[in-house]
N, CA, C and O atoms as a printed pandas DataFrame, in Angstrom:
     atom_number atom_name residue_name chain_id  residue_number  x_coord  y_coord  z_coord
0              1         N          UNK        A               1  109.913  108.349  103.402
1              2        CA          UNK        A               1  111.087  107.917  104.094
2              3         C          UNK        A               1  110.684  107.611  105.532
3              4         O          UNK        A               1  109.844  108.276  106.139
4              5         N          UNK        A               2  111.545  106.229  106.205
5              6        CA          UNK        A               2  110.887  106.681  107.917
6              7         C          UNK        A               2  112.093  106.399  108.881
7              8         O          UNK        A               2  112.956  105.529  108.998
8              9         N          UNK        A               3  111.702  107.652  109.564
9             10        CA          UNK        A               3  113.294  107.380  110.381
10            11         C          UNK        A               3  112.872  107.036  111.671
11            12         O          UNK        A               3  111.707  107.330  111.937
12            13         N          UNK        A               4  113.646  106.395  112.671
13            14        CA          UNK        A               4  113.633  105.622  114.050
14            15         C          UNK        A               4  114.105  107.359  114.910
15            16         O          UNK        A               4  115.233  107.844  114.820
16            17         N          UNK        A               5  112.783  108.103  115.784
17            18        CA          UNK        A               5  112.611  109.367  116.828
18            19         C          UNK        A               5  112.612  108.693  117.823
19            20         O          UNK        A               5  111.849  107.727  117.801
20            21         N          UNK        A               6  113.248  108.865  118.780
21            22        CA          UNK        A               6  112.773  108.302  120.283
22            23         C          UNK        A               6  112.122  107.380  120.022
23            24         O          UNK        A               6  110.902  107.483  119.892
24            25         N          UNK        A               7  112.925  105.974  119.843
25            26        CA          UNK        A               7  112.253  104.704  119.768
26            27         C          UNK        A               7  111.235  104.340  118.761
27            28         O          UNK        A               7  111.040  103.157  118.479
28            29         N          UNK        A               8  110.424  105.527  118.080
29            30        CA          UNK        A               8  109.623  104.990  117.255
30            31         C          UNK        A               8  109.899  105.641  115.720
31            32         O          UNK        A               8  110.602  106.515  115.214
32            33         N          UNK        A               9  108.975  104.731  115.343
33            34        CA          UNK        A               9  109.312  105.265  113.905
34            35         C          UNK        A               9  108.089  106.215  112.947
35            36         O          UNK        A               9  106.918  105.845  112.852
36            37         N          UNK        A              10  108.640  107.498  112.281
37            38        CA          UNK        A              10  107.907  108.278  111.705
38            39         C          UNK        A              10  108.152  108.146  110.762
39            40         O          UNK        A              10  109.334  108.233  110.429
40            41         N          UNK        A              11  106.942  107.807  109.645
41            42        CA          UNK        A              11  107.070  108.245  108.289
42            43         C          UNK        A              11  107.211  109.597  107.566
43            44         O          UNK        A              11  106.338  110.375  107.950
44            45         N          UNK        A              12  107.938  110.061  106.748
45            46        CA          UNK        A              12  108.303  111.704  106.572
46            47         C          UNK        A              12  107.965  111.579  104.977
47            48         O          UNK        A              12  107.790  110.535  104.348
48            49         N          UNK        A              13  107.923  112.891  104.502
49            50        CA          UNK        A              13  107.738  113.512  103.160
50            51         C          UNK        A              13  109.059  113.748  102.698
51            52         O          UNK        A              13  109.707  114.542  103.380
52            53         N          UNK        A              14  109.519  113.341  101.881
53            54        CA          UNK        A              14  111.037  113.290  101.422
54            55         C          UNK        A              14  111.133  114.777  101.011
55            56         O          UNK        A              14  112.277  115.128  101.300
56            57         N          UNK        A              15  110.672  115.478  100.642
57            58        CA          UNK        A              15  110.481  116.894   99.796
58            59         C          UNK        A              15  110.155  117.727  100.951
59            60         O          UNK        A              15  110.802  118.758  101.136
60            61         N          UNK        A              16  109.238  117.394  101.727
61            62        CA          UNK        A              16  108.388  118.495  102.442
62            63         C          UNK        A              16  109.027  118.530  104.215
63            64         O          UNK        A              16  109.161  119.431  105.043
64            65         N          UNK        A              17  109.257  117.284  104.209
65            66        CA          UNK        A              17  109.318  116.817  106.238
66            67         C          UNK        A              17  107.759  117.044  106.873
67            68         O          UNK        A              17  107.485  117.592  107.941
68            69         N          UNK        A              18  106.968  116.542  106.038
69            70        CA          UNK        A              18  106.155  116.604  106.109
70            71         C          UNK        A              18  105.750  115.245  107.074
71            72         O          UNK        A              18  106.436  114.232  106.942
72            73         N          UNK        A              19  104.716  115.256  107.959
73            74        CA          UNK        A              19  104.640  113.764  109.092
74            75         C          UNK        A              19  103.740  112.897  108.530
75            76         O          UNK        A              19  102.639  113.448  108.532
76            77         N          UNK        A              20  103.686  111.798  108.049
77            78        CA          UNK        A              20  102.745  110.784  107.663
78            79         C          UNK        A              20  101.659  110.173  109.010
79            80         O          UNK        A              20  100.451  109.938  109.017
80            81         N          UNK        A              21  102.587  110.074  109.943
81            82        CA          UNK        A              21  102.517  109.129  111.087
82            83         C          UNK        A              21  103.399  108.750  111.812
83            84         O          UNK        A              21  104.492  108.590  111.269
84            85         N          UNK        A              22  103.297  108.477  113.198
85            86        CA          UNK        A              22  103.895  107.565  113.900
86            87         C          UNK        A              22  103.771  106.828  114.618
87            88         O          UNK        A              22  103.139  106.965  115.666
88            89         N          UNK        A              23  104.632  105.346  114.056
89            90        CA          UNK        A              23  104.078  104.208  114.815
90            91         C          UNK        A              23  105.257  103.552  115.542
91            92         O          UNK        A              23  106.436  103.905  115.508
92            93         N          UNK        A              24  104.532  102.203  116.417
93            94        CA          UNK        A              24  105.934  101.831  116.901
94            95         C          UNK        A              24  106.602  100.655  116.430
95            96         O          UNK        A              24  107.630  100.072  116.774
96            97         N          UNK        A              25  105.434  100.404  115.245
97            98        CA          UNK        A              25  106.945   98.918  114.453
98            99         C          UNK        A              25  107.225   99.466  113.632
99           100         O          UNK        A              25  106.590  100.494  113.401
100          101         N          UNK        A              26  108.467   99.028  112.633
101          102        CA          UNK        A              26  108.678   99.331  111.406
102          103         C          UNK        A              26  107.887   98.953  110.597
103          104         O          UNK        A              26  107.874   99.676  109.600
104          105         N          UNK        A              27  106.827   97.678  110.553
105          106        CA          UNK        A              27  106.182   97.048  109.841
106          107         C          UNK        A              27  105.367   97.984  109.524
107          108         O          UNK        A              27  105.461   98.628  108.479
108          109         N          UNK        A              28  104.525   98.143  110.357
109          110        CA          UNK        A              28  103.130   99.419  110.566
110          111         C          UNK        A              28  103.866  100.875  109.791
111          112         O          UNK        A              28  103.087  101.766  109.450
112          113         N          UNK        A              29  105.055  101.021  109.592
113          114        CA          UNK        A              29  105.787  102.646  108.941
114          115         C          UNK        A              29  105.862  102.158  107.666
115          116         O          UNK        A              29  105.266  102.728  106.752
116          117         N          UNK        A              30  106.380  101.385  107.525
117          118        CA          UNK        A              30  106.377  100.675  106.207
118          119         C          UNK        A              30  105.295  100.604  105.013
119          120         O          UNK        A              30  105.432  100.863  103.817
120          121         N          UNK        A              31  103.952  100.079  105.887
121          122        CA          UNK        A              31  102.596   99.707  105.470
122          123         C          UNK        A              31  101.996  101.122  104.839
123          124         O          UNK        A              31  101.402  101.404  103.799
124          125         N          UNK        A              32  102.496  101.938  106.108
125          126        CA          UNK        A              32  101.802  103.292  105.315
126          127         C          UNK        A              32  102.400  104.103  104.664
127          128         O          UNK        A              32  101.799  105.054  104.164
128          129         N          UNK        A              33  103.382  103.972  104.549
129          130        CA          UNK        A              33  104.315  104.491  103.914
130          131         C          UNK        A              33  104.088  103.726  102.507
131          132         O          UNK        A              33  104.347  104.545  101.626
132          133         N          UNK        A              34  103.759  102.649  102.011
133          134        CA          UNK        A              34  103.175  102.026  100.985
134          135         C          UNK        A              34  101.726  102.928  100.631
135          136         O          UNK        A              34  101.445  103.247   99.476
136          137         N          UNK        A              35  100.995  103.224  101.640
137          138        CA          UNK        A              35  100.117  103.472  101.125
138          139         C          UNK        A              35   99.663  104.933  100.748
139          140         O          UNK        A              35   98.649  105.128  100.077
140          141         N          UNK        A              36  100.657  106.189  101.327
141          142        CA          UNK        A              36  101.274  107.013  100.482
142          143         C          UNK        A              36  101.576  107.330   99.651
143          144         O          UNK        A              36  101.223  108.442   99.257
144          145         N          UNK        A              37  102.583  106.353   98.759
145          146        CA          UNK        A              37  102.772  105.960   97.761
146          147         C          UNK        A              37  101.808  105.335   96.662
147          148         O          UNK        A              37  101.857  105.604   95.461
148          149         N          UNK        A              38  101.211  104.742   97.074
149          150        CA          UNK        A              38  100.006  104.323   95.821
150          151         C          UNK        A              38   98.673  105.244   95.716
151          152         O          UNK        A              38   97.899  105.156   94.763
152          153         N          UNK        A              39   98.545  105.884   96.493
153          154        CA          UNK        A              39   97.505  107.630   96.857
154          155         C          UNK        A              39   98.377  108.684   95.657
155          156         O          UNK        A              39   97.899  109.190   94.642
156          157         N          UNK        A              40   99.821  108.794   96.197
157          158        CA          UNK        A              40  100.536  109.794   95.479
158          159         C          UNK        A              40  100.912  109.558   93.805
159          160         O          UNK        A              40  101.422  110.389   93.053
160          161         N          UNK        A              41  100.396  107.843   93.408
161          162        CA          UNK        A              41  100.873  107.579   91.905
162          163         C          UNK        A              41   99.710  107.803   91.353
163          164         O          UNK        A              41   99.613  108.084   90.159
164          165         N          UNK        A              42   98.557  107.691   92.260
165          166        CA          UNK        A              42   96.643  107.211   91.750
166          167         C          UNK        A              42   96.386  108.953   90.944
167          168         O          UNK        A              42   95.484  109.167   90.134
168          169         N          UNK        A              43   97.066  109.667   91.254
169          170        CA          UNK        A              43   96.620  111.497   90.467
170          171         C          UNK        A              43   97.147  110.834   89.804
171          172         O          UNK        A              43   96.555  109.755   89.771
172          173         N          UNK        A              44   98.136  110.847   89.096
173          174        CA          UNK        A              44   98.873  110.900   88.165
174          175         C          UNK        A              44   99.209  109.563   87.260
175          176         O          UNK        A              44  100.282  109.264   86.735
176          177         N          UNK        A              45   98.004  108.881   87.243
177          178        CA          UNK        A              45   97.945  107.719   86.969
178          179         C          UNK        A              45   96.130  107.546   86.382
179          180         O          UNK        A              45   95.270  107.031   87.098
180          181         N          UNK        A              46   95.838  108.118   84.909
181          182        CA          UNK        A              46   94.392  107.069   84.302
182          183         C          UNK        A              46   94.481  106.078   84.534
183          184         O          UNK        A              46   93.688  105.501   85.278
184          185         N          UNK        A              47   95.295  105.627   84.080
185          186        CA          UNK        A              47   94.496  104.266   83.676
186          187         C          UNK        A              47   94.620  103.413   85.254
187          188         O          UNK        A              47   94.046  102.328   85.165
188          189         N          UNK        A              48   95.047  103.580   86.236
189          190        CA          UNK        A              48   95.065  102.812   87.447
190          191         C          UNK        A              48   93.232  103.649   88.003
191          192         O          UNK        A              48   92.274  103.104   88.550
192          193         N          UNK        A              49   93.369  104.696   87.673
193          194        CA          UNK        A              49   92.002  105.362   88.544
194          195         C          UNK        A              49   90.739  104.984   88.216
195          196         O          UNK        A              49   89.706  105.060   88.881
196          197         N          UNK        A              50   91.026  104.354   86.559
197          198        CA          UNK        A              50   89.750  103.856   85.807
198          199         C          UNK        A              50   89.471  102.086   86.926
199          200         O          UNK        A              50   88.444  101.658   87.453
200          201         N          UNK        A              51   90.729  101.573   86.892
201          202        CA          UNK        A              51   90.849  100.501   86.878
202          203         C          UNK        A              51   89.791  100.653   88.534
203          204         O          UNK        A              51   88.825   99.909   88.704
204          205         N          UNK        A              52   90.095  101.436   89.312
205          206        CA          UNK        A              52   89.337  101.310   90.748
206          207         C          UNK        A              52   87.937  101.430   90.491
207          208         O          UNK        A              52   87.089  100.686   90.983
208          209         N          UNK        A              53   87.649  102.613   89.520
209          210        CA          UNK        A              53   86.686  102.876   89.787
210          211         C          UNK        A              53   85.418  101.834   88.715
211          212         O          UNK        A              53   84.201  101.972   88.591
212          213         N          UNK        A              54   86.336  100.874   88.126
213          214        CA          UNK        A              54   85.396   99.971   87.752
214          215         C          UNK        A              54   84.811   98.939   89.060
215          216         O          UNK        A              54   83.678   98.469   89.163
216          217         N          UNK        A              55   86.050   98.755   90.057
217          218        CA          UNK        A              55   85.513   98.084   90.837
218          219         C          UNK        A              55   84.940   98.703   92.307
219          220         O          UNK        A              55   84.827   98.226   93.436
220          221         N          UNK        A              56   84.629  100.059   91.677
221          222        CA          UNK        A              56   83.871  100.890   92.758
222          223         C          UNK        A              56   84.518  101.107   94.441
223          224         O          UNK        A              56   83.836  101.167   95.464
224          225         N          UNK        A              57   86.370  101.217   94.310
225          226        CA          UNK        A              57   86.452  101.468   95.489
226          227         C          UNK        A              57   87.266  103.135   95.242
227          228         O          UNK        A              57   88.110  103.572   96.024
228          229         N          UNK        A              58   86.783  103.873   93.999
229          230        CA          UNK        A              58   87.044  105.832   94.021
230          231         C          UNK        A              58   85.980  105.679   93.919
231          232         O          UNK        A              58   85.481  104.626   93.523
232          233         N          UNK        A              59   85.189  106.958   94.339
233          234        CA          UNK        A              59   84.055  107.487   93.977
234          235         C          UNK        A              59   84.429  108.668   92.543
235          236         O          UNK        A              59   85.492  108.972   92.001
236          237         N          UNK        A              60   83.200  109.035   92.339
237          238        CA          UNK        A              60   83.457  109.777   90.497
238          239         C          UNK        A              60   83.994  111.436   91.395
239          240         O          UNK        A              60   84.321  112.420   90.731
């Protein structure tokens, strides 16, 4: 989730309030906040983890 703190914006842990980051566009909260999300599906996800590590960007 990212909410607008004193002008900028923090990405949060919906569960935890946990801090991702903070940046000062929405674009940049957004971005990582995407990339949170595809970290947090990659456990819980074979067949996406195979798929990286054919093209060698997980290590074993």
């Amino acid at each position: 989730m990212i909410k607008k703190i004193k002008g900028k914006y923090v990405v949060l842990s919906e569960t935890t309030g946990r801090k991702f980051g903070t940046y000062k566009t929405k674009k940049e909260a957004e971005k990582r906040l995407r990339q949170v999300e595809f970290f947090k599906r990659l456990k819980s996800s074979p067949r996406l983890r195979t798929r990286l590590k054919k093209k060698f960007l997980l290590r074993k």
